[in-house]
DSSP file (Angstrom, degrees, kcal/mol; ACC not computed):
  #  RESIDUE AA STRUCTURE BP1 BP2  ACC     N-H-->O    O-->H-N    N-H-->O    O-->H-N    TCO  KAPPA ALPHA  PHI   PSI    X-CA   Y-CA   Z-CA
    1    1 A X              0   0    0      0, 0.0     0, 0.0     0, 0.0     0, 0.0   0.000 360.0 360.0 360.0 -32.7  -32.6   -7.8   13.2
    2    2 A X        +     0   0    0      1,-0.2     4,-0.1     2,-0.2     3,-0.1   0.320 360.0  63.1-112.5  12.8  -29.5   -9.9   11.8
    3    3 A X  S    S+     0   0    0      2,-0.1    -1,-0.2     1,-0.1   140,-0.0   0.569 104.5  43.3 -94.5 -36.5  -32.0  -10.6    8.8
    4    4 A X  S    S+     0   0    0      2,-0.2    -2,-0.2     1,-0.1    -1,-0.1   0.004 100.6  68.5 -99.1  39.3  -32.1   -6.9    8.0
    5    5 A X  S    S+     0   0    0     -3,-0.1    -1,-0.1   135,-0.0    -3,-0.1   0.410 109.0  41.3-108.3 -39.6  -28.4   -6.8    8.5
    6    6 A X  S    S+     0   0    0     -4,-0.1     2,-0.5   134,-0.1   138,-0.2   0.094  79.3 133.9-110.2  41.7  -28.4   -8.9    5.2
    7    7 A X        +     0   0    0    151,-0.1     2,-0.2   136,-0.1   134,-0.1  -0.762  26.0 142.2 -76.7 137.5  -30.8   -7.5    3.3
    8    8 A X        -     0   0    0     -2,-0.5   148,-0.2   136,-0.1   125,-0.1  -0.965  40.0-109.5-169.6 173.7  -29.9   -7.0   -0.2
    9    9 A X        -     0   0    0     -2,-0.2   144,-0.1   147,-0.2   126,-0.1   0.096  37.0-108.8 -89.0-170.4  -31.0   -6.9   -4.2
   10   10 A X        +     0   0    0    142,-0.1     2,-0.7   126,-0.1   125,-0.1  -0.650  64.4 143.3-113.2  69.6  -30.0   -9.1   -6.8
   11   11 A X    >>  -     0   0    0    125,-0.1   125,-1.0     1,-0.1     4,-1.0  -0.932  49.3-146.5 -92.6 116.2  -27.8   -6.8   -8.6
   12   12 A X  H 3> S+     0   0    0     -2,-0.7     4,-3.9     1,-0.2    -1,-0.1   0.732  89.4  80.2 -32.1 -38.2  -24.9   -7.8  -10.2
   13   13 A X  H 3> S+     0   0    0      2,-0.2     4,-2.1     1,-0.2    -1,-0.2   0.939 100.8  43.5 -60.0 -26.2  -23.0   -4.4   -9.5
   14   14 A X  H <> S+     0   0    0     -3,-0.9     4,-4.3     1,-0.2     5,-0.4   0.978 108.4  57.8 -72.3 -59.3  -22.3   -5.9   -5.6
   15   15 A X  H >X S+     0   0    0     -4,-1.0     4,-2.0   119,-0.4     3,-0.6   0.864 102.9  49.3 -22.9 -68.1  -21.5   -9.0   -6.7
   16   16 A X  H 3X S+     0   0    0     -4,-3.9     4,-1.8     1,-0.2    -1,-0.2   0.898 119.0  40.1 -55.9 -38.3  -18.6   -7.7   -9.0
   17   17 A X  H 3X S+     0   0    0     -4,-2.1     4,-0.8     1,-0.2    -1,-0.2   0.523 109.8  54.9 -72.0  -6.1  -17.1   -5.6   -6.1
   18   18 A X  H <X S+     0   0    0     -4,-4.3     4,-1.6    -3,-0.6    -3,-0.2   0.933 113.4  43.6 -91.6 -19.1  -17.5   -7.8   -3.5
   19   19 A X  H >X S+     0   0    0     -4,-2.0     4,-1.8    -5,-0.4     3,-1.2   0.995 115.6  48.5 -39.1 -90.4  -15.6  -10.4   -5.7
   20   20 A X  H >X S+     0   0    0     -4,-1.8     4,-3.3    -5,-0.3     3,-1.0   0.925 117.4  45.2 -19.2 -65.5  -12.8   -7.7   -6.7
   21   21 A X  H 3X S+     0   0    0     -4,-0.8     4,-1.7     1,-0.2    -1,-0.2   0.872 114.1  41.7 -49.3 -42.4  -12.5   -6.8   -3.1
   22   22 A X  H <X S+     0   0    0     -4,-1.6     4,-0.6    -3,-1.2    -1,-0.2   0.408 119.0  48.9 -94.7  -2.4  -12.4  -10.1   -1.4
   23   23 A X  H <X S+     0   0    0     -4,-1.8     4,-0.6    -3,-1.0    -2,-0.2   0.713 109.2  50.4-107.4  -9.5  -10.2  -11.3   -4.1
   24   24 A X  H  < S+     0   0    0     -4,-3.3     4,-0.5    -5,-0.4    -2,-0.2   0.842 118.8  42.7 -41.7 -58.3   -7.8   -8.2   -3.8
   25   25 A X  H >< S+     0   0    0     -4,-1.7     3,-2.0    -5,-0.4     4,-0.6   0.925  91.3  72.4 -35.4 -66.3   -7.7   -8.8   -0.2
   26   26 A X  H >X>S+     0   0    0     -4,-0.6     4,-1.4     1,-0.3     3,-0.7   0.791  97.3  59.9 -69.3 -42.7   -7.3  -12.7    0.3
   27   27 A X  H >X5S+     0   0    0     -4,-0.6     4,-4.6     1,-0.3     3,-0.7   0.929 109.5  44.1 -50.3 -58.8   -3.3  -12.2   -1.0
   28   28 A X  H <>5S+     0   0    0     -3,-2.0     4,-1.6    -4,-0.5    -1,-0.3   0.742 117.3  41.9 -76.5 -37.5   -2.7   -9.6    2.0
   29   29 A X  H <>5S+     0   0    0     37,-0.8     4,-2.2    -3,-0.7    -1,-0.3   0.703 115.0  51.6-102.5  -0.9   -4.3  -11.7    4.5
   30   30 A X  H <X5S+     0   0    0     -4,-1.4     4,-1.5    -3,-0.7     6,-0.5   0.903 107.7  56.9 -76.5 -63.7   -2.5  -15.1    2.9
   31   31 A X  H  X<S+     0   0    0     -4,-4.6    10,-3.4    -5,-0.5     4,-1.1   0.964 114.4  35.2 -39.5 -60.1    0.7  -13.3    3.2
   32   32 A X  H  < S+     0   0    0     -4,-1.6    13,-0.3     2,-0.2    -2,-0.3   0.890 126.5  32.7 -66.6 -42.3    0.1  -12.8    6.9
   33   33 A X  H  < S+     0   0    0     -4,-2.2     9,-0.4     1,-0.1    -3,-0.2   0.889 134.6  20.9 -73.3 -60.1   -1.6  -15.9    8.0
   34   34 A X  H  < S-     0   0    0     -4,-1.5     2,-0.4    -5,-0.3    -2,-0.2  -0.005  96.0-118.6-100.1  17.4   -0.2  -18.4    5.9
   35   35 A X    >X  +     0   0    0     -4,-1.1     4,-1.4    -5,-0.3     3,-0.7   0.386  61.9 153.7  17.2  12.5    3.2  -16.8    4.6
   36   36 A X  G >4  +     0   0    0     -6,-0.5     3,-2.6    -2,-0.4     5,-0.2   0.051  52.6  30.7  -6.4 141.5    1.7  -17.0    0.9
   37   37 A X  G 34 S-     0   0    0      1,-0.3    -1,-0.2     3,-0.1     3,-0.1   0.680 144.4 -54.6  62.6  23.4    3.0  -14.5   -1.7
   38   38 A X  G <4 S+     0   0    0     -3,-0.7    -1,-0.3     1,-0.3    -2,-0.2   0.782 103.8 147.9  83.9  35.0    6.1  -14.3   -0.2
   39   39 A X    <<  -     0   0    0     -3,-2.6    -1,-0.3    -4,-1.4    -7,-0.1  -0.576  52.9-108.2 -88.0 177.2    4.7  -13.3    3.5
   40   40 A X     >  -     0   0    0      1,-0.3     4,-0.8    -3,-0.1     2,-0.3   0.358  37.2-126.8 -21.1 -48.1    5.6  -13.9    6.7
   41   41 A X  T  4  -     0   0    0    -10,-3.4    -1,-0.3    -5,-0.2    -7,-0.2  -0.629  45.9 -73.8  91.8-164.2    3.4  -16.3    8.4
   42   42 A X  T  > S+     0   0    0     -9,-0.4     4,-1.6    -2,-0.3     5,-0.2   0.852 125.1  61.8-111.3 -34.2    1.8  -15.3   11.6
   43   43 A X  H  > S+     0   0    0      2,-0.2     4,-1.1    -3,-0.2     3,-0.3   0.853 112.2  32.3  23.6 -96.1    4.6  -15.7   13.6
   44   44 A X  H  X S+     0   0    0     -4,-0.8     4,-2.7     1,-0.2    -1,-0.2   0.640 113.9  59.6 -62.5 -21.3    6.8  -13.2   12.1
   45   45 A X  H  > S+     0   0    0    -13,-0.3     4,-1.9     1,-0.2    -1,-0.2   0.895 108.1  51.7 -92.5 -24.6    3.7  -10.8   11.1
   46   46 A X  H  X>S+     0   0    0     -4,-1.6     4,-4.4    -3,-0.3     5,-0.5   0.950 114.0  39.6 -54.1 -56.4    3.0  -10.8   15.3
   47   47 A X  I  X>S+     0   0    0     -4,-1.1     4,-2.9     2,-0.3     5,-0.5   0.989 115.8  58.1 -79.5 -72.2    6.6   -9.8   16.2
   48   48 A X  I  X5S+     0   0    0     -4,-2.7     4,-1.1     1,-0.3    -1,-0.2   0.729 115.0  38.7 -11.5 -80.7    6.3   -7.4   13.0
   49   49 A X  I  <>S+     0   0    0     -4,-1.9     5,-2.4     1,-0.3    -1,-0.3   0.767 107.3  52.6   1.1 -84.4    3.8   -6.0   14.5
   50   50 A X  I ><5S+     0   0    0     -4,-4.4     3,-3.5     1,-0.2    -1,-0.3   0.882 105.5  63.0 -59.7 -25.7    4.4   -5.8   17.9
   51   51 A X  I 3<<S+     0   0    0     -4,-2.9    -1,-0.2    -5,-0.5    -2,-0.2   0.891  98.6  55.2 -63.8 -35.5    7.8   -3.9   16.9
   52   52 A X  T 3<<S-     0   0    0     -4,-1.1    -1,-0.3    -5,-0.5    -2,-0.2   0.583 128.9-104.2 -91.2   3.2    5.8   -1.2   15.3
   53   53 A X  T < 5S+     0   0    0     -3,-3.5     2,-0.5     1,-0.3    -3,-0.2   0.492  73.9 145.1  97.2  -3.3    3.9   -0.8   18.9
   54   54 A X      < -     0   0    0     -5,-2.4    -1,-0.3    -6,-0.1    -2,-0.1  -0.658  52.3-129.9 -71.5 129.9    0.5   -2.7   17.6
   55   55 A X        -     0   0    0     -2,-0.5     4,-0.2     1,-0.2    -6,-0.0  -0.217  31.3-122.5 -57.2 174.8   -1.1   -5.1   21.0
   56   56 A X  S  > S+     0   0    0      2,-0.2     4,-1.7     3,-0.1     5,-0.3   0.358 108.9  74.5-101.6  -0.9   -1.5   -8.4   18.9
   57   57 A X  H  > S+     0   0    0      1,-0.2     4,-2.0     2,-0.2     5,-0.1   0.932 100.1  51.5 -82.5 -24.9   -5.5   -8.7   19.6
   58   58 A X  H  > S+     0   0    0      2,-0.2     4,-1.5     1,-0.2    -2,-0.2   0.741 112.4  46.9 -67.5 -32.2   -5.4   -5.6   16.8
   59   59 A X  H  > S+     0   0    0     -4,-0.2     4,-0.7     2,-0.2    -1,-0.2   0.821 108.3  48.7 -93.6 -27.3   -3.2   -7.9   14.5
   60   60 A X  H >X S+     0   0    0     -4,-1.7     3,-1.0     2,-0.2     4,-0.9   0.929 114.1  52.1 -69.3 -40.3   -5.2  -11.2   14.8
   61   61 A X  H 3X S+     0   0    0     -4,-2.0     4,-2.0    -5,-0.3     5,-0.5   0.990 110.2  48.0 -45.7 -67.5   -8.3   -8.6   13.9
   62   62 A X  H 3< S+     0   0    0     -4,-1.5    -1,-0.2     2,-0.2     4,-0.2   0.561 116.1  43.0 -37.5 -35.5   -6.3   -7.6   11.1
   63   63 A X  H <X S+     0   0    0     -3,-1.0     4,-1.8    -4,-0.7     3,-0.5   0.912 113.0  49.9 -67.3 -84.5   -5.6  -11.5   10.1
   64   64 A X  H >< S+     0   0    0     -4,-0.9     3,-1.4     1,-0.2     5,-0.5   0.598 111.6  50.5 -30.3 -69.9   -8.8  -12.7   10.5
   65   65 A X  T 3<>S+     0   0    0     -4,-2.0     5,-1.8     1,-0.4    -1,-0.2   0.801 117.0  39.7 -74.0 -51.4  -10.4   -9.5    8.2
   66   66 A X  T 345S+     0   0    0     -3,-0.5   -37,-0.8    -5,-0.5    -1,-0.4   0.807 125.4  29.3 -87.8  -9.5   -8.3  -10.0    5.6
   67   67 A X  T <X5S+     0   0    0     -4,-1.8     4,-1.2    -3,-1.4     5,-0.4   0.502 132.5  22.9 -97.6-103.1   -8.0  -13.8    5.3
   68   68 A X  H  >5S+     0   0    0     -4,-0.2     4,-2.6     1,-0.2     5,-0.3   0.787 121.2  53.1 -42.3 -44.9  -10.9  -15.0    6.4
   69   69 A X  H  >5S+     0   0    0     -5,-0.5     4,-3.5     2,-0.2     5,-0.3   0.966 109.2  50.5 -46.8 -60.3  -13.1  -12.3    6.0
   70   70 A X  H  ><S+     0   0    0     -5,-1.8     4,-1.3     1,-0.2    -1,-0.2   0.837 106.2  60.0 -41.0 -38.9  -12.2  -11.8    2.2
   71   71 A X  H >X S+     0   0    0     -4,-1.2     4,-1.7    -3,-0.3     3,-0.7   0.921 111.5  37.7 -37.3 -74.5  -12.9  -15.6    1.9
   72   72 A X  H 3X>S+     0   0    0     -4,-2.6     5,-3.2    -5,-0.4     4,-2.4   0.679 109.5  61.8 -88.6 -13.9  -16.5  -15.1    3.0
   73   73 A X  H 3<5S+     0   0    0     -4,-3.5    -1,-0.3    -5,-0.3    -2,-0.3   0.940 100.2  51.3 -81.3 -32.4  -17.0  -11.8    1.3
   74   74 A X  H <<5S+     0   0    0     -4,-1.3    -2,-0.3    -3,-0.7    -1,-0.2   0.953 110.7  52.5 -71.0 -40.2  -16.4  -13.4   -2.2
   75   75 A X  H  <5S-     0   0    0     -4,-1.7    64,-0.2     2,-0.1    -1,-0.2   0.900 119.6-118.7 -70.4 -37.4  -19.2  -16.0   -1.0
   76   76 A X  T  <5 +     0   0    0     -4,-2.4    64,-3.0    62,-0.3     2,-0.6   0.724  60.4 157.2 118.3  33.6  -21.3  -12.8   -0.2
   77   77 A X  S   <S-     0   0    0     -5,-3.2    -1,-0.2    62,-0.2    -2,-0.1  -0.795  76.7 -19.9 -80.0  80.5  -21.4  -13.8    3.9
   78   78 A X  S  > S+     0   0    0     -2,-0.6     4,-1.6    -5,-0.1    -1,-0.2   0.744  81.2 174.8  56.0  74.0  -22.0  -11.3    5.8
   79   79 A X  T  4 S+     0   0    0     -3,-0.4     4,-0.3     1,-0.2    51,-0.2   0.663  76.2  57.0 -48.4 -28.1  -21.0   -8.4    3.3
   80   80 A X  T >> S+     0   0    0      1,-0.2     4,-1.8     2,-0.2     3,-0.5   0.815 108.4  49.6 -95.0 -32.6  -22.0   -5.5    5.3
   81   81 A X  H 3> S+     0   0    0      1,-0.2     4,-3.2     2,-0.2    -1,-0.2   0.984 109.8  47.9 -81.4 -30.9  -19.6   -6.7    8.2
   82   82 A X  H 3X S+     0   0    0     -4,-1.6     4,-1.0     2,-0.2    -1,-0.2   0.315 103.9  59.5-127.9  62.3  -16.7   -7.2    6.3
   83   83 A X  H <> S+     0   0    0     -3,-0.5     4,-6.1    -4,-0.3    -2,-0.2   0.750 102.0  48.3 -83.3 -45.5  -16.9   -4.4    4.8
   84   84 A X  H  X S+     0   0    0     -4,-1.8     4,-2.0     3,-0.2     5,-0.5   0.987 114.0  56.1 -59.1 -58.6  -16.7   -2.1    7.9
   85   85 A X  H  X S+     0   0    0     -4,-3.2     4,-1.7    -5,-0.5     5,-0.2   0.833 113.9  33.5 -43.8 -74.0  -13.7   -4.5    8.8
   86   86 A X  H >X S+     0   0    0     -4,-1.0     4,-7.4     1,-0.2     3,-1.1   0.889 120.1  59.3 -34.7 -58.1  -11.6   -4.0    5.6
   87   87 A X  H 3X S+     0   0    0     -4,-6.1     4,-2.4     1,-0.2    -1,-0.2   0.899 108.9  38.5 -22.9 -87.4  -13.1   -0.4    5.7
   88   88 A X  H 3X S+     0   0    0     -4,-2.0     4,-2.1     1,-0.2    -1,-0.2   0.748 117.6  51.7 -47.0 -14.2  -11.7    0.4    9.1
   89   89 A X  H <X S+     0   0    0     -4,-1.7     4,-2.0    -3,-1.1     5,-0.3   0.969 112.4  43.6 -73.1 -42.6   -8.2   -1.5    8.3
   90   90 A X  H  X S+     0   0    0     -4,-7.4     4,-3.3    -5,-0.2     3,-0.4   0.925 113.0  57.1 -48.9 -60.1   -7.6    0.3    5.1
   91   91 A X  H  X S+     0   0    0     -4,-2.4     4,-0.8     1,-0.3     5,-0.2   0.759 115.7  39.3 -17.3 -81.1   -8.8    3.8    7.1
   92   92 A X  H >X>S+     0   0    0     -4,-2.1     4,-4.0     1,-0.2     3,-1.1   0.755 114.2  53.1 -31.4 -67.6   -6.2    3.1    9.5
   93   93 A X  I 3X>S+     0   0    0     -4,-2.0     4,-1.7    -3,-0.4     5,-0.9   0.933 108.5  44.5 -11.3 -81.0   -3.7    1.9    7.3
   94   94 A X  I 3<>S+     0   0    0     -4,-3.3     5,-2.0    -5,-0.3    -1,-0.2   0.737 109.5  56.9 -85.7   2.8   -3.5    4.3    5.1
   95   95 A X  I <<5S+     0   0    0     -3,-1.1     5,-0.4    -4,-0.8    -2,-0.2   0.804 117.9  38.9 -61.7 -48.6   -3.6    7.3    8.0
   96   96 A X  I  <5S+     0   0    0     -4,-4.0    -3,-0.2    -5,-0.2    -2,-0.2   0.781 134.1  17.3 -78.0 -22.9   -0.7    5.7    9.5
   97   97 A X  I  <<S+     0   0    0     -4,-1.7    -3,-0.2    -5,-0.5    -1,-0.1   0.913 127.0  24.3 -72.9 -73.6    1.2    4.8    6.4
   98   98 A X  I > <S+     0   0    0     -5,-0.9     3,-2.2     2,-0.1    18,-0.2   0.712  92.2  81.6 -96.0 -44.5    0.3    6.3    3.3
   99   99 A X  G > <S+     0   0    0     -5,-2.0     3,-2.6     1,-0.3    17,-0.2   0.934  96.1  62.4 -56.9 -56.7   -1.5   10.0    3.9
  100  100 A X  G 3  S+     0   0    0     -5,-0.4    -1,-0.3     1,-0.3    -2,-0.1   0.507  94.8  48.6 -50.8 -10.1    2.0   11.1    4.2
  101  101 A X  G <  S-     0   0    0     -3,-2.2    12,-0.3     1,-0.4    -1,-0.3   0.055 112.8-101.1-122.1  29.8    3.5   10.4    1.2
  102  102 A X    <   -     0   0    0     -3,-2.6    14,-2.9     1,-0.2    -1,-0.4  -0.266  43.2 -61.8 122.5-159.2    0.8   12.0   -1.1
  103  103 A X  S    S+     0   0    0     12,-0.3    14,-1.0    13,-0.1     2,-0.4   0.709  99.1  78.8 -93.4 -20.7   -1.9   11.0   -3.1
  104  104 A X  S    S-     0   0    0     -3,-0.1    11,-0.7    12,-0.1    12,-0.1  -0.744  77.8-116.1 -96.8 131.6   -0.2    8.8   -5.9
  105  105 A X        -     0   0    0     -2,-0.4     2,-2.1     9,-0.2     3,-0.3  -0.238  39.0-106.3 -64.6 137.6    0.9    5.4   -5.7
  106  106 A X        +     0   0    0      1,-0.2    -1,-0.1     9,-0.1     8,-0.1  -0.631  56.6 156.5 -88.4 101.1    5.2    5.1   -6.2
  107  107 A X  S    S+     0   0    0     -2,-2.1    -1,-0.2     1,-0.1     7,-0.0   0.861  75.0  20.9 -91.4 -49.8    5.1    3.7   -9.6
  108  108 A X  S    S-     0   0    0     -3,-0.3    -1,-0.1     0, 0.0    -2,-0.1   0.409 108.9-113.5-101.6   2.7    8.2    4.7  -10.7
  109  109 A X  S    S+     0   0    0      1,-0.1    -3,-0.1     4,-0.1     5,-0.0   0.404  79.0 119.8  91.1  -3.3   10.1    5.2   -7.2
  110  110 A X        +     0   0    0      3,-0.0     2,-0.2     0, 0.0    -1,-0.1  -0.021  61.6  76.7 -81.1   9.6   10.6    8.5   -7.2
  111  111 A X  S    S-     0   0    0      1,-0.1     3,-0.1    -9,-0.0    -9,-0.1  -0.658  80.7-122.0-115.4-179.2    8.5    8.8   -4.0
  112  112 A X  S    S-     0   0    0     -2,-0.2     2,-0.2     1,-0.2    -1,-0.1   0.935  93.1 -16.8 -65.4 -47.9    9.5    7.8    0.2
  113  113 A X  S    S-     0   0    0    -12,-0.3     2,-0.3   -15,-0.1    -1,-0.2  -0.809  90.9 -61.3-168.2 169.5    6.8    5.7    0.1
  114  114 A X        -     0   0    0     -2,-0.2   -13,-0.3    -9,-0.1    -9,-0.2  -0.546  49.9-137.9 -74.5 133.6    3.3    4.4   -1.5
  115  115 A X        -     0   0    0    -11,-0.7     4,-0.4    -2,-0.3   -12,-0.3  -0.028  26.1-104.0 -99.7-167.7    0.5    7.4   -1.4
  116  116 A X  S    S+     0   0    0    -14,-2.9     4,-0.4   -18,-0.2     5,-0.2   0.341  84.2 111.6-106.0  17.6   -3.3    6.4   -0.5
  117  117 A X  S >> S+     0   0    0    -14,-1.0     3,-2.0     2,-0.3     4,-1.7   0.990  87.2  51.7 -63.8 -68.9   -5.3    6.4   -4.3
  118  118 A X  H >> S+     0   0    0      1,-0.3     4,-1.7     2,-0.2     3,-1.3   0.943 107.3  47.9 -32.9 -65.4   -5.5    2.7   -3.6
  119  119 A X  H 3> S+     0   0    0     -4,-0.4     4,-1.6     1,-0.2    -1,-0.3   0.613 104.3  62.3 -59.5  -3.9   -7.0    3.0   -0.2
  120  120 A X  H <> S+     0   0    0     -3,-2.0     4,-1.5    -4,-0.4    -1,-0.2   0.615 103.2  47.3 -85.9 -42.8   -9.5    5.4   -1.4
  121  121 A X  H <X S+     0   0    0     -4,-1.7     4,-3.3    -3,-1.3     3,-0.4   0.977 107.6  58.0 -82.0 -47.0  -10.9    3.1   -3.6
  122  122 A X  H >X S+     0   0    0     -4,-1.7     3,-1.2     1,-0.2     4,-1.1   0.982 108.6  47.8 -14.3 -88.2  -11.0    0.4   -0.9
  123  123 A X  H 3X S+     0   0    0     -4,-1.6     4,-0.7     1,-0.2    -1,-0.2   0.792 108.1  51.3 -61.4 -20.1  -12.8    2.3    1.0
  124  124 A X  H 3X S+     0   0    0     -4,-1.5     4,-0.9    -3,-0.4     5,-0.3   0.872 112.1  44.4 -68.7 -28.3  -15.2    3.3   -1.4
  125  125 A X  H << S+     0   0    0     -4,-3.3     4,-0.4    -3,-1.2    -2,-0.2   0.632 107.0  64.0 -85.7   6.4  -16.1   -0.2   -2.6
  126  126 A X  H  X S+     0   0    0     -4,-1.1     4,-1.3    -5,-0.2    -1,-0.2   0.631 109.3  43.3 -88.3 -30.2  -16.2   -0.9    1.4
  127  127 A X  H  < S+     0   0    0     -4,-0.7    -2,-0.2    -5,-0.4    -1,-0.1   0.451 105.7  58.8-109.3   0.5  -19.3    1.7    1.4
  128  128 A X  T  X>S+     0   0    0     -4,-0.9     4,-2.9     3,-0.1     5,-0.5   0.693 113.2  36.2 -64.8 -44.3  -21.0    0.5   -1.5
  129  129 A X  H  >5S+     0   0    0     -4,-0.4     4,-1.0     1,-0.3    -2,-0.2   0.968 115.8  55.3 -79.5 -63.6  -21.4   -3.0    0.0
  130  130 A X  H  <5S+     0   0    0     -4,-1.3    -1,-0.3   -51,-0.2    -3,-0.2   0.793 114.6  35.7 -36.0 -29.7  -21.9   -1.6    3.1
  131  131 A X  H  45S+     0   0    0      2,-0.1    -2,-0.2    26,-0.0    -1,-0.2   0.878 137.8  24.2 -86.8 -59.5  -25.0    0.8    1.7
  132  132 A X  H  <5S-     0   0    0     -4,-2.9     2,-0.3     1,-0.2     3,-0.2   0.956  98.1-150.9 -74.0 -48.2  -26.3   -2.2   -0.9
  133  133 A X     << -     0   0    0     -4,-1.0    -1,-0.2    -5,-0.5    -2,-0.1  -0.681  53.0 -30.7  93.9-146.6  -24.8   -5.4    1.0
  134  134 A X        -     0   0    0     -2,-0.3     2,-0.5     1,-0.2  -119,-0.4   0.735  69.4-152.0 -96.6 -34.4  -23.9   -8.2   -1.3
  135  135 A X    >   -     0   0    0     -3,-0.2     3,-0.5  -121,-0.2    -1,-0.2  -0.725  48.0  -3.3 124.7-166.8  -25.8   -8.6   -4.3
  136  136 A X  T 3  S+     0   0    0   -125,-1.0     5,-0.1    -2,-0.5  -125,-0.1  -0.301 123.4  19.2 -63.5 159.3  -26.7  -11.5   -6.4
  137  137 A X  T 3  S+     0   0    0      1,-0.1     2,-0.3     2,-0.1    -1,-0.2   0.803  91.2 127.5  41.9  56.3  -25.3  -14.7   -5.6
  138  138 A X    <>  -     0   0    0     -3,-0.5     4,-2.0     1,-0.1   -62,-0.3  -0.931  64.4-126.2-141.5 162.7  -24.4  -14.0   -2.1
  139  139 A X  H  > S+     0   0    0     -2,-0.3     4,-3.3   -64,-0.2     5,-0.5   0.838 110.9  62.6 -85.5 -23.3  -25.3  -16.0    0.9
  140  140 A X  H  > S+     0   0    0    -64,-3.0     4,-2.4     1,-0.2    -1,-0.2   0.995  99.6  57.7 -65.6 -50.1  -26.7  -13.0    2.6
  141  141 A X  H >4 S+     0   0    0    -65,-0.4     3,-0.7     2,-0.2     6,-0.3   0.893 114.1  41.5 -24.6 -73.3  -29.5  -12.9   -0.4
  142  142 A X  H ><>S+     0   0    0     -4,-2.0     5,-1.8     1,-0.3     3,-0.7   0.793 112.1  46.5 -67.5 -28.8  -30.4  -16.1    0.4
  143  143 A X  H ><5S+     0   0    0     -4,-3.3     3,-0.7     1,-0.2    -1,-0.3   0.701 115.7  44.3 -74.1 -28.7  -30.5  -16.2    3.6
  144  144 A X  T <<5S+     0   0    0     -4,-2.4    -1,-0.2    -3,-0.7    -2,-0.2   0.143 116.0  49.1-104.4  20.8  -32.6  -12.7    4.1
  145  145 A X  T X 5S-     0   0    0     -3,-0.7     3,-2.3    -5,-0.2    -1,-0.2  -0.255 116.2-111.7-137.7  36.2  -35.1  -13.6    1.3
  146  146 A X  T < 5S-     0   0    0     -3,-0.7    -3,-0.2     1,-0.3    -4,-0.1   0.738  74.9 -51.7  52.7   2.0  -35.9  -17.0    2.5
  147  147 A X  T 3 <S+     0   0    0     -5,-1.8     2,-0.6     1,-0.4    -1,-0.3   0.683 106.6 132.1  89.2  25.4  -34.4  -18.6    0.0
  148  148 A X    <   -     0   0    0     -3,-2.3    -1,-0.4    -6,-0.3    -4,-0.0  -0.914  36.5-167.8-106.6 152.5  -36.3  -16.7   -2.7
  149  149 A X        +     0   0    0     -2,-0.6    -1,-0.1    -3,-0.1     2,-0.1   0.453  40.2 126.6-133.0  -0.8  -34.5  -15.5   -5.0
  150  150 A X        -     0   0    0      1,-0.1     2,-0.2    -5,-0.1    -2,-0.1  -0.292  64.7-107.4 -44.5 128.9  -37.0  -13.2   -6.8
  151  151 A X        +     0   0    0     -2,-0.1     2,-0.3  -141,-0.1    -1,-0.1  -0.583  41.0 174.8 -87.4 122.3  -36.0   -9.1   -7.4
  152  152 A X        -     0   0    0     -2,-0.2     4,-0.3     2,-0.1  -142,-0.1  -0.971  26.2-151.5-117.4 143.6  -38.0   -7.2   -5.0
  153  153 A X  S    S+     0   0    0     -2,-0.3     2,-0.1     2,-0.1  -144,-0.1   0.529  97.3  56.0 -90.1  12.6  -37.0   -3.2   -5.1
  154  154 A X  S >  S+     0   0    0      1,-0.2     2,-2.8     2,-0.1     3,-0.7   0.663  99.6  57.1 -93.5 -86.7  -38.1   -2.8   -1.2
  155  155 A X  T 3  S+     0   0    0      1,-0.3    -1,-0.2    -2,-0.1    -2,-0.1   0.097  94.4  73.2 -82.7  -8.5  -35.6   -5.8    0.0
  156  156 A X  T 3  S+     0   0    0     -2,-2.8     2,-0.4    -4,-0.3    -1,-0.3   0.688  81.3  81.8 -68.7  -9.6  -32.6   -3.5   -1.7
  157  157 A X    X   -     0   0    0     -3,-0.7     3,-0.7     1,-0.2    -2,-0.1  -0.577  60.8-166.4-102.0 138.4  -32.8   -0.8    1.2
  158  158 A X  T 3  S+     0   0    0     -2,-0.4    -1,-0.2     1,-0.2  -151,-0.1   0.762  82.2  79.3 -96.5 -12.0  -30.9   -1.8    4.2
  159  159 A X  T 3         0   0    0      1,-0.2    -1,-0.2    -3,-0.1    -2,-0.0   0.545 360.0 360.0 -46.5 -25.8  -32.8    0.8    5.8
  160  160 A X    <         0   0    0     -3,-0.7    -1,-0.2    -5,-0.0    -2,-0.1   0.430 360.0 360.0 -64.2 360.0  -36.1   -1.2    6.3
């Protein structure tokens, strides 16, 4: 079973989005974890948190997915799961955030707030990996072909 969690091709196309994704991430979860990029730390991003009425096991889920998880998705370790993580954060995120202040990102400021176009793509490239998994040069590849590294077109379907 947790060998046909990580089935997947050697196609490049996963590879470039799980890269993109998990290095698009790793800032956000850097920010929170490590106070990187001018974050918080973990600390602050708990009390942050809790102030806006989130329990904290939902903001260490939230750490972890985006720091570590991003981390292991650029390695291509167990793509399909955190994809559904990121998936479900962005989801959230951007119901509770974003939906309300339209579809467009405030590029020039003229809006209340930042709109959900970003998250939309997030969550598509979260359901790409999630249908293909990871791709070329991913640990789940190796690990779900035995360490053969050979293009088969049944081992693309996660369905098997």
């Amino acid at each position: 079973m947790f060998k046909k969690f990580l089935i997947t091709d050697s196609s490049p196309a996963q590879l470039f989005i799980r890269l993109a994704l998990g290095v698009v991430m790793f800032p956000h979860g850097a920010q929170k974890v490590l106070g990187w990029f001018g974050g918080s730390g973990i600390t602050k991003t708990l009390q942050a948190f809790a102030g806006m009425g989130f329990p904290a096991w939902s903001v260490v889920a939230l750490m972890v997915v985006e720091s570590l998880g991003a981390v292991l998705l650029v390695f291509g370790f167990l793509t399909r799961l955190w994809a559904i993580g990121i998936g479900a954060m962005i989801t959230i995120c951007m119901f509770l955030s974003h939906v309300q202040h339209g579809f467009f990102m405030n590029w020039f400021g003229q809006q209340q707030g930042e709109g959900f176009e970003y998250h939309i793509l997030v969550i598509g490239i979260c359901l790409a990996l999630l249908i293909k998994g990871g791709g070329a040069l991913s640990v789940d590849r190796k690990i779900s072909s035995g360490g053969k590294h050979g293009y088969s077109r049944r081992s693309s379907r996660f369905s098997q």
